[in-house]
N, C-alpha and C positions, 0 to 999 in steps of 0.2 A: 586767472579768469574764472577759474571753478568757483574759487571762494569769494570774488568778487559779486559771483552771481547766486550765489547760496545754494551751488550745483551739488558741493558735496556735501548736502544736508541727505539726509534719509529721506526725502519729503517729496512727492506728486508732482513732479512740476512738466512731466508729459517730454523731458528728455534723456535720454539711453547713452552711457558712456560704456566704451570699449577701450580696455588697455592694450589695443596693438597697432603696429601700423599697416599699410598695404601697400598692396603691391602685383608683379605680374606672378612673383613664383611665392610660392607659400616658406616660410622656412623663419630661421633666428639670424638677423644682421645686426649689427652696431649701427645705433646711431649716433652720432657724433654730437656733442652738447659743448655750450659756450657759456658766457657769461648772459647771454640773453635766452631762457628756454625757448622763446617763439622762432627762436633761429637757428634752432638742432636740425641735422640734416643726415641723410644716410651717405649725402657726401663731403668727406672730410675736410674735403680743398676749401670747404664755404665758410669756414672757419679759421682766426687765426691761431696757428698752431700752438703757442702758449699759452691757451684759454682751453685746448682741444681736449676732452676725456669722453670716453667711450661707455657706450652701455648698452648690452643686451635686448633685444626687442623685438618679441615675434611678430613675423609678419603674416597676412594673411592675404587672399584673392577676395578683393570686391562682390566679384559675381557670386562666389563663395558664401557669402554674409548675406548675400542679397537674394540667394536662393532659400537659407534655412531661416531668414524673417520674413520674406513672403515678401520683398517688395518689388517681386517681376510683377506681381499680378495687381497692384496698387495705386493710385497717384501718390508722388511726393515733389513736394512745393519749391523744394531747394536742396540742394547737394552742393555742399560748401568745401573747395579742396584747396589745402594752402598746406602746400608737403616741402618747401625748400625744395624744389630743381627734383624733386618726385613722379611729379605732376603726372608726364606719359606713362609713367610703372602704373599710376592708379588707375587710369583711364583704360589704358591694355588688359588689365586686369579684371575693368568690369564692363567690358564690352556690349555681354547682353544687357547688363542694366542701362546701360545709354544707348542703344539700339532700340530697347523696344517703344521709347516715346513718354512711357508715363513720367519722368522726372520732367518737369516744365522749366527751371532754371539752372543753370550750373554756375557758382563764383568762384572761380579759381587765379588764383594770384599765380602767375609767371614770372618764373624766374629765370628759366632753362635761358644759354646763351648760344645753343649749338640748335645754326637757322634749320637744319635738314630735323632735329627732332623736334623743333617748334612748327615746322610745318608739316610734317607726318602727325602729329598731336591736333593741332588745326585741322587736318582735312579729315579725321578720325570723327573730329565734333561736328563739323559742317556737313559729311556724308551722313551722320545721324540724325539730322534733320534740326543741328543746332544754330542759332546765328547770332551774330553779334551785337546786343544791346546796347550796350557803353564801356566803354575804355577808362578805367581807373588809378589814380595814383593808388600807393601802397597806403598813405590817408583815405583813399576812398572819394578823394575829390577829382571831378572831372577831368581828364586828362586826352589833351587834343581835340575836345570835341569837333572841331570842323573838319577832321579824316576823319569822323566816326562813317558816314554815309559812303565812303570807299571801299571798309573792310570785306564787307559781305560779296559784294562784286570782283573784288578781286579773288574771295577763294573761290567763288561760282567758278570764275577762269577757272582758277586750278583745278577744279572738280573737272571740268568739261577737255583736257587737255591728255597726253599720254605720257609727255614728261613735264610735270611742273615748275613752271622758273619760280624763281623767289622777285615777289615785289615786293617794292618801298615799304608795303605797309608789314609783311614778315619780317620782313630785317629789321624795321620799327620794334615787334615784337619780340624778338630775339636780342635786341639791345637796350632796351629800358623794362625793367621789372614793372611789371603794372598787373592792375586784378582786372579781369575780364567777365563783365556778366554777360553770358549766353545764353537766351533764348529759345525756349522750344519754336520750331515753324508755326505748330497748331497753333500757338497763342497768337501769330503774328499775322492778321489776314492780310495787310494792307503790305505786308512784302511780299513781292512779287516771284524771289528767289526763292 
């Protein structure tokens, strides 16, 4: 995709690449690489094991990066996260940047299949004041749109509750891998949640 986009040319083109991945703790993990690079993962099981080779790669804390480029104090238009079954490590990790509001979209592709860290991750974005725009295959084409107008309501439940149940639409979540675009609140007047 770099070279497809003439990324790693030397040349102006107004985007910033960083060689590591994130996370909640800072440090060097393996990540686990296959025959498809876009399906390297820090976990190894997401792989099949005769394809499996490992490789060094430091990770870093979100909040971290997002303090020493300045983008607490910023708007930015999109935060694009698509970590292989990562997802809550990066989210954990950069809590003040998704807390304080200026990122207005988040697209993150789910993968995770474990419902209790799909919905700790969910009420993570929804208590940040995120909601849920549209429901994505891993194509990017509409997927289930007639539960899209359920999701938001249902994590409001959760939000509003002391032990959260898991509904239909989490367990949804937790069993088909889909990208998810969320929405800042400010941009959404017309929702009432």
């Amino acid at each position: 995709s770099l070279e497809y986009n003439n990324w790693n040319q030397n040349t102006d083109h107004g985007l910033t690449l960083w060689n590591y991945g994130l996370g909640v703790t800072p440090g060097t993990f393996n990540l686990t690489l296959g025959n498809n690079p876009g399906g390297s993962s820090f976990h190894p099981d997401r792989l099949a094991p005769k394809y499996r080779h490992e490789m060094p790669v430091s990770v870093a804390v979100l909040d971290t990066i997002a303090q020493q480029e300045g983008w607490l104090d910023r708007k930015i238009s999109l935060a694009k996260v698509d970590v292989e079954g990562f997802e809550n490590f990066v989210f954990e990790g950069g809590k003040k940047l998704i807390y304080n509001g200026n990122v207005d979209n988040i697209l993150m592709e789910n993968s995770i299949t474990d419902v209790k860290v799909v919905g700790g991750m969910m009420d993570m974005l929804y208590d940040a004041g995120y909601r849920i725009a549209a429901i994505l295959s891993v194509n990017g084409d509409p997927y289930h749109e007639d539960w899209w107008p359920t999701f938001n309501p249902s994590l409001e439940e959760r939000h509003n509750v002391k032990d959260p149940v898991v509904s239909d639409q989490l367990a949804f979540l937790a069993r088909a891998t889909s990208n998810i675009w969320w929405q800042h609140k400010s941009l959404r007047p017309d929702d009432a949640s």
